[in-house]
N, C-alpha and C positions, 0 to 999 in steps of 0.2 A: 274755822279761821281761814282755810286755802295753803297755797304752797307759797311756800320760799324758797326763792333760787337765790344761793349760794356758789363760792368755787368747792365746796364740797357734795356737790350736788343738789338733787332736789327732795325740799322737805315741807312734809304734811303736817299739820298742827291742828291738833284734836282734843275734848274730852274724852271720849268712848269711840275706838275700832272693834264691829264686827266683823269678824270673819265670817260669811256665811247669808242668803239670804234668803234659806226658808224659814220655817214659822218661829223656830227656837230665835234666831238673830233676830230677824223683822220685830219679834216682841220687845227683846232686848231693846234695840236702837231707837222701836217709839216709845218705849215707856222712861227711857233717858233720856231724848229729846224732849218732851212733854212735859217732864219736871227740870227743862231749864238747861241741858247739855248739850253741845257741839258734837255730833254723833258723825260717823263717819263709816257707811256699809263698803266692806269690798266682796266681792262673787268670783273667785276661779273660773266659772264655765260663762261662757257668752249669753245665757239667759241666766235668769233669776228665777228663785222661784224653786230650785233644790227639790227634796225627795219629796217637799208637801207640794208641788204641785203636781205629783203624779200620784199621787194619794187619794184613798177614799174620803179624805177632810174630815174623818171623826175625831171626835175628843171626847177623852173621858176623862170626867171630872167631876166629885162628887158633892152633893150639897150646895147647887148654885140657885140661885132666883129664880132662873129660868125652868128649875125643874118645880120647885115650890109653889110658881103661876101655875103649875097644870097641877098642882094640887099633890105633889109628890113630895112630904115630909120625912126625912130618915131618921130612926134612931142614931142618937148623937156619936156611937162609938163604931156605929155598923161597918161604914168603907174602913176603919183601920183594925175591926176584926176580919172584914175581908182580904186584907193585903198581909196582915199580919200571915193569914193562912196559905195566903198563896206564894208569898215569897221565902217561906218556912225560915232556913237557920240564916239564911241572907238577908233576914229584915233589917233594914236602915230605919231606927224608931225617928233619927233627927228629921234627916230627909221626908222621910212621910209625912210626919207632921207638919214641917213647913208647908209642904204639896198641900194637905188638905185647908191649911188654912187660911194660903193663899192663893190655890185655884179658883174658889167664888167670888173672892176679889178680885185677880183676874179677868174673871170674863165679864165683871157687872166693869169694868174698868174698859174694856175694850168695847163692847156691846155699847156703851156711854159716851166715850172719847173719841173713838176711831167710827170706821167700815164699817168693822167685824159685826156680824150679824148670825145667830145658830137657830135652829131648830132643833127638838127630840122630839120622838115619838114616843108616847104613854107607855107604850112596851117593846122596848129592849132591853131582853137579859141580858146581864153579863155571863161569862163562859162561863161559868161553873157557879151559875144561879143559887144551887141549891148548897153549896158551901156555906161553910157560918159566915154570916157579914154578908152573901151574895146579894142580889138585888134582881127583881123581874122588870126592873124600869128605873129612869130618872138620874141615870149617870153617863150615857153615852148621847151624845150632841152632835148635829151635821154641819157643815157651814150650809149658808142658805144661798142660793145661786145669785150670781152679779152678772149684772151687765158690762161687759168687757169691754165696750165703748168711754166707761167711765175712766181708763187709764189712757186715752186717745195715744199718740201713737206710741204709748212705751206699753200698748199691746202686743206689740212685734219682739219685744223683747221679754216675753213671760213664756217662763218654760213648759213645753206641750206635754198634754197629758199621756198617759200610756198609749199606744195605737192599740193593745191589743185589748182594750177597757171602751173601745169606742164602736162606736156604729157610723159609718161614713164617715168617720173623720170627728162625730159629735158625740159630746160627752154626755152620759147616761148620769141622771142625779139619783144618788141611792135609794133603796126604800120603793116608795110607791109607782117613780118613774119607772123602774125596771120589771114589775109587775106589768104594770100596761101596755108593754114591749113582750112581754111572754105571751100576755095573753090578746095580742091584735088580734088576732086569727078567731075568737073564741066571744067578742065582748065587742058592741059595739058601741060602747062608750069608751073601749080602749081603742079598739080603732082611729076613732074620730080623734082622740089623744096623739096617737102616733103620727098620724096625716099632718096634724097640725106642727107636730114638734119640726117633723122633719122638713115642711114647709119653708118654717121659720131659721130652720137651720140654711137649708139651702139657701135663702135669698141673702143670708148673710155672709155665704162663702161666696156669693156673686159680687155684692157690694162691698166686702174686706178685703176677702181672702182668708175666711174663718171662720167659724162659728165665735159669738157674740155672749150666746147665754153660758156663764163659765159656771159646771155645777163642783159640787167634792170639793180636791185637793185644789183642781185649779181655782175656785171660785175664792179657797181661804187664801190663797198666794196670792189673788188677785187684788183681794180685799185688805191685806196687808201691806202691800205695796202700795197700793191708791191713800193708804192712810200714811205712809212714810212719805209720801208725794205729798199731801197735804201738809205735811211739815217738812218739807222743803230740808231732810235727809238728803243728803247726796249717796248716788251707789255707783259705784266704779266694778262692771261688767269685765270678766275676760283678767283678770284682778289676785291672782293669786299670793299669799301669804307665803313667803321665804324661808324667812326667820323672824325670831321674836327679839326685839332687845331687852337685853335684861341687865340691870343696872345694880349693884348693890345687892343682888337677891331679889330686886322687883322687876316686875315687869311693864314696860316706859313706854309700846309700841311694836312694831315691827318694821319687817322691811317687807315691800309690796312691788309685781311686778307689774306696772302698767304701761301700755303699749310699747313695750320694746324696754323699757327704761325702769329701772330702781329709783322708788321712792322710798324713802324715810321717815314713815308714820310717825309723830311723837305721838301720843295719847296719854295727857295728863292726871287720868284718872284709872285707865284701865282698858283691857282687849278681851271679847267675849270669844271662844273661840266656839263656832256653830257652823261644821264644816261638814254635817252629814257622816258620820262616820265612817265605817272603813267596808264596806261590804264588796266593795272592786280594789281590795291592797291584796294579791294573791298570797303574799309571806302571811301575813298575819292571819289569814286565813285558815294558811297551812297548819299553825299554831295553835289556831283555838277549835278552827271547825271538824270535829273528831271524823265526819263524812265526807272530809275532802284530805284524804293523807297529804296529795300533793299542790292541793289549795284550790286547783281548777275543777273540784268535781261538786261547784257550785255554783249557780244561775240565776244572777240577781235582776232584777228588773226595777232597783235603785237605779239614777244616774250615774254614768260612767266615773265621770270626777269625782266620784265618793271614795274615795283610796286613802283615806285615815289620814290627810292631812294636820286634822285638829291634835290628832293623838300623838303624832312624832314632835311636832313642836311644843305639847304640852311637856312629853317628855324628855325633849332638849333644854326645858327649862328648869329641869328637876321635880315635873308630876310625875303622880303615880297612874298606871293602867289597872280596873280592876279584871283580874283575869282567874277568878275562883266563883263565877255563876255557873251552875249547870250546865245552862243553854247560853252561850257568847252571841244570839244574835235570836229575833222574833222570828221563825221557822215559816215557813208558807209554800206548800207543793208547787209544783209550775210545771207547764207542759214548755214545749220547745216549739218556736214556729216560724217558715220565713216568709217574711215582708216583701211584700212588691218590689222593691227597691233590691232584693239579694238579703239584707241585711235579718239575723236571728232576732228572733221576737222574742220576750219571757211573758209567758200569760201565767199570772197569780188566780188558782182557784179557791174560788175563797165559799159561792152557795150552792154550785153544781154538786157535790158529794150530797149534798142533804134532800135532794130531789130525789119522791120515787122512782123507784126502779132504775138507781145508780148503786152499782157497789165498786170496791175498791180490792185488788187481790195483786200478791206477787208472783214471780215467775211460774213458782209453782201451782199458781191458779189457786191460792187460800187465800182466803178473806185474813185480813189482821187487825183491825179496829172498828169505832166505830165511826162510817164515814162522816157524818152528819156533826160530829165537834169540831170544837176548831182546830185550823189550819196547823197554828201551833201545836196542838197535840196527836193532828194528825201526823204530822213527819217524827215527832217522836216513836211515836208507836213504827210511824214507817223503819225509823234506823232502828229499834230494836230486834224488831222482827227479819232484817237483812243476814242474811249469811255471810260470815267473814269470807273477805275476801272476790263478793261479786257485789257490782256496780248496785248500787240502792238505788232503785226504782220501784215504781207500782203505774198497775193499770186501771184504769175508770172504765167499766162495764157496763153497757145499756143495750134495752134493743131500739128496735127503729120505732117504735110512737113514742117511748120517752125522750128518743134523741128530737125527733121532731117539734116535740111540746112544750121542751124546755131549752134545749138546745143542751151543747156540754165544751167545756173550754172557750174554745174560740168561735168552735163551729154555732153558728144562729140556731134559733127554731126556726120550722115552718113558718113562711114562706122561703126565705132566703135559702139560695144553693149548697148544696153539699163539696160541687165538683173540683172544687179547688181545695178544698183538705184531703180529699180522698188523692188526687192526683202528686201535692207533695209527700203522703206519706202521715201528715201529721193526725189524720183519721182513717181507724184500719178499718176495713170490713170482711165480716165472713157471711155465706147466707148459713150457716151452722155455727156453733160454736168453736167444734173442732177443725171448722177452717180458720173462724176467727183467730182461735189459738194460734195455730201456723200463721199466719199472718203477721203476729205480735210476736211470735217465740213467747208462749206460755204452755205448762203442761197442758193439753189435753183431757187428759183423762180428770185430771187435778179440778182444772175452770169446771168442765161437765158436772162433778160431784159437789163443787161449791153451788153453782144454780139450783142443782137440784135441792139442796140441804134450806137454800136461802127460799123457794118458792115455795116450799112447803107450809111454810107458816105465812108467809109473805101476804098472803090474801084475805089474810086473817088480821092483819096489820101488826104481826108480829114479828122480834126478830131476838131469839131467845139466845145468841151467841154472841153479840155485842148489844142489845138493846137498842139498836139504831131510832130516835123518834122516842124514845125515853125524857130525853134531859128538855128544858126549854129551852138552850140555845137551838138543838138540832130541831126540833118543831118550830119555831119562828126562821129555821132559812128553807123547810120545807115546802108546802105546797097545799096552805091552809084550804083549800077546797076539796082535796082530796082525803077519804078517808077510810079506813078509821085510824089510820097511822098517817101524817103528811110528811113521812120520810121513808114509807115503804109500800115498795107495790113490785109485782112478781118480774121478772127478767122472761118475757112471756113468748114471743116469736120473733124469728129472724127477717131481716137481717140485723148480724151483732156487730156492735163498734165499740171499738177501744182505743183508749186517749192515752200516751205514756205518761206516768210523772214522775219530775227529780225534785230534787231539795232547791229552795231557794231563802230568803228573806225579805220582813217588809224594811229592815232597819238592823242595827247591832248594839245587842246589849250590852255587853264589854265596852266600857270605856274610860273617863277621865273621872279620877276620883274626886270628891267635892263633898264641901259642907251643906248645912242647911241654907248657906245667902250662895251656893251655887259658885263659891271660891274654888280654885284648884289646890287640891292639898300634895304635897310632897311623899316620899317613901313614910318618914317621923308623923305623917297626920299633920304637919304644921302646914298653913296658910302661905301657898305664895301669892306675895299682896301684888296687886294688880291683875292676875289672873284669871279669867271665868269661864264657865263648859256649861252649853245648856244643848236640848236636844239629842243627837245621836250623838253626839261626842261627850256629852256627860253620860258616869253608867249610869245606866237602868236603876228604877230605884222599886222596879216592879221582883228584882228577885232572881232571873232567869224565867218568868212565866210570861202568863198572858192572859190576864184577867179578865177583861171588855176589849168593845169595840173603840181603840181612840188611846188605848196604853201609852205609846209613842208622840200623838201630836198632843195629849191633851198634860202631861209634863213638860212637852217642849213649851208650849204658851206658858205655862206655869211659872216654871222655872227661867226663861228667859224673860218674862217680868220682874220675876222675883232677881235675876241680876242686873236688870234695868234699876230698880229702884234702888237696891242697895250702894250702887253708882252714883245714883242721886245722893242718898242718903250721908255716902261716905263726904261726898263733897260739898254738904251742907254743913255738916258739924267740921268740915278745917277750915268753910268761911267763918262760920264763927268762933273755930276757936282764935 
């Protein structure tokens, strides 16, 4: 409807306030507008576009069309013995079931109405494949790359991907692009690939100021957006949520700060709140993350304005927080790096552990897991295996043809230079391993008897103390041409490099408690009406784990339609009644 100015100031008049405008919101306020509502997006930070556009853009979601065109039929009960298993005594049977039944609508909803456009490939496991309900394919989806042209100039205002996830500035699309990028050197149809990519990238940072081909998370941000723009959604940038009004026990709006001045949301029907959760609130950190006693011994590579806004105002409103998951947020190692600029980097590893002739060890120079799983259950094992009382870290181990043929964190593969990681610090080198160890501060004697234990079978493609290259997760990030294990190959001569890693996350599972229509419910379980939480600021309804690739964005689309429609729905049946 627009503002009215008043001598009580100024005020907004709305169906539906988002708060928040990565994918959880964005689904919410099209799939509201779409069925007929006056939607109104607001964004705290001066770009849009929140944790999903720094995101790998997966979604997992089981049972869709898209997976059934490639010929992939599931057993009717299999994803909810899968989730069943993996979120053990934390299972939400409501919540689940609504996820599975309106995810395939979902995405044949968006894929049809909107941008949004995905791909999957035939085979990706989920983490723990071989669990009952697991699957070797047909539930993890990409977004598929856009052309960034298409949001003409409210390009400038989509939020940039991770730096430390890019190559010149351009963003690598997952899967097969990043293959052809390992393997320039080695493949001259990956060559000619890479020539071209980066071609096309350059001539679009000459004629933008950018690259243009937007792959991942930017691509779903971008394609989301383009579709709220196509339905002439308004979003107010720079935008942040105050307070909430609440009226009666309901909730009527809020109050919103935009450019300098208080406005007066009303929202007639309801306020979705999709504000990224809290992975930069250091209190609440304090409180849930067991490996941060005093909150800051954690390293997110979320956007900074993720500091639990959703979650303080849910529970000024009298929501509940849920704070009995195991895990309070999706776990993912990170090395530490600095940027051109001065400024700290967080680089997420997410396939460099699963690459031969990487291993992972603590101070003490022992191996403690298997690196090749996922991120998630690699920092688990990481905090278990920590000694009370010293900083929890681990080291990534390789020698120099591994480091060169695949690269490790941050640092490139051949061709591209070494000399600037080794010069900050953030790659160590020894030409021995016990200079390497001095180097890192790692035992000595400890790393030397891990190598030798680990090369022993290593060449043999075995690895008889964690099974590294075992499970199908770790063989689909390893190094399908290598064999007879593609997650193990010996630690063979120097010179040796090592990467440190801390804890970080992609997201936080802790959060606002909610029905199956994505309501906020109170301390009693009862409904505050008008309120909704999709995305990070709704909990997890995964358990505390981390099942596939796409846990996070593929409930946010989910669930943020599922409160889109029920918006609709609620304000259908009071026109008619």
């Amino acid at each position: 409807m627009g503002a009215i100015i008043d001598n009580t100031g100024e005020t907004y008049e709305c169906d539906v306030l988002v708060a928040g405008s990565g994918c959880a919101g964005m689904a919410a306020a099209i799939t509201a507008r779409h069925r007929g509502l006056d939607v109104l997006i607001v964004e705290k930070e001066p770009r849009f576009g929140g944790t999903t556009a720094r995101s790998g853009g997966w979604l997992w979601i089981p049972g869709t069309s898209l997976a059934r065109a490639y010929g992939i039929n599931e057993p009717q009960d299999a994803a909810r013995t899968y989730l069943r298993h993996e979120a053990g005594n934390n299972f939400d049977a409501g919540r689940v079931d609504a996820f599975l039944a309106a995810g395939p609508e979902a995405v044949d909803f968006f894929t049809k109405e909107t941008a949004l456009r995905f791909d999957m490939p035939l085979v990706f496991p989920d983490y723990h494949a071989e669990a009952p309900g697991g699957a070797q394919g047909g539930r993890s989806m990409v977004t598929r790359p856009f052309d960034g042209r298409e949001l003409g100039e409210h390009i400038k205002n989509l939020g940039a991907p991770l730096p430390e996830l890019t190559v010149f500035g351009m963003m690598l699309g997952s899967g097969k692009e990043i293959i052809h990028f390992m393997r320039a050197t080695r493949s001259l149809t990956s060559a000619v690939y890479v020539a071209k990519r980066l071609s096309r990238h350059l001539l679009d940072v000459l004629r933008h100021g950018r690259g243009m081909t937007l792959t991942n998370g930017n691509a779903l941000a971008g394609r989301l957006a383009k579709s709220a723009l196509d339905l002439k959604i308004p979003l107010w940038l720079s935008s942040p949520v105050r307070e909430l009004i609440v009226e009666n026990g309901a909730v009527r709006g809020a109050i919103v700060t935009r450019e300098g001045r208080s406005v007066r949301v009303r929202a007639r029907r309801g306020v979705v709140l999709a504000c990224g959760g809290f992975p930069h609130d250091v209190a609440r950190r304090k409180a849930m993350f067991p490996h941060a006693p005093s909150g800051a011994e954690h390293f997110s590579p979320g956007p900074v304005g993720n500091t639990g806004d959703g979650l303080r105002l849910a529970e000024a409103a009298g929501g509940r927080i849920e704070d009995r998951l195991p895990n309070a947020a999706a776990w993912v190692p990170v090395s530490l790096t600095r940027r051109k600029d001065g400024s700290r980097g967080v680089m997420p590893h997410f396939i460099d552990r699963a690459k031969p002739g990487v291993i992972a060890v603590m101070r003490d120079g022992r191996r403690f897991a298997n690196e090749g799983n996922s991120y998630h259950d690699f920092v688990q094992d990481l905090m278990k295996a920590a000694r009370p009382g010293e900083e929890i870290a681990a080291f990534l181990i390789c020698d120099h043809k591994t480091l060169r043929k695949y690269g490790l964190g941050s640092v490139p593969p051949f061709p591209m230079p070494l000399g600037h990681h080794l010069r900050s610090g953030y790659l160590m080198r020894g030409s021995t391993l016990a200079e390497l160890a001095g180097q890192a501060g790692i035992d000595a004697k400890g790393l030397a008897e891990t190598v030798a234990q680990f090369n022993a079978t290593a060449g043999e493609g075995r690895d008889p103390l964690f099974g590294k290259g075992t499970r199908a997760y770790n063989r689909y990030q390893g190094d399908a041409l290598h064999g007879p294990n593609p997650c193990v190959a010996p630690i063979a001569s120097g010179p040796f490099y090592a990467i440190k890693l801390v804890i970080g996350d992609l997201g936080t599972y802790a959060g606002i408690v909610t029905d199956a229509n994505a309501r906020a419910l109170d301390a009693e379980g009862r409904v505050i009406p008008g309120l909704y939480a999709a995305g990070n600021d709704m909990a997890s309804i995964m358990g505390g784990n981390y099942p596939g690739a796409g846990i996070t964005l593929g409930p946010a689309l989910t669930f943020g339609y599922i409160a889109g429609r029920h918006l609709a729905d609620s304000a259908a049946e009071r026109s008619a009644a």
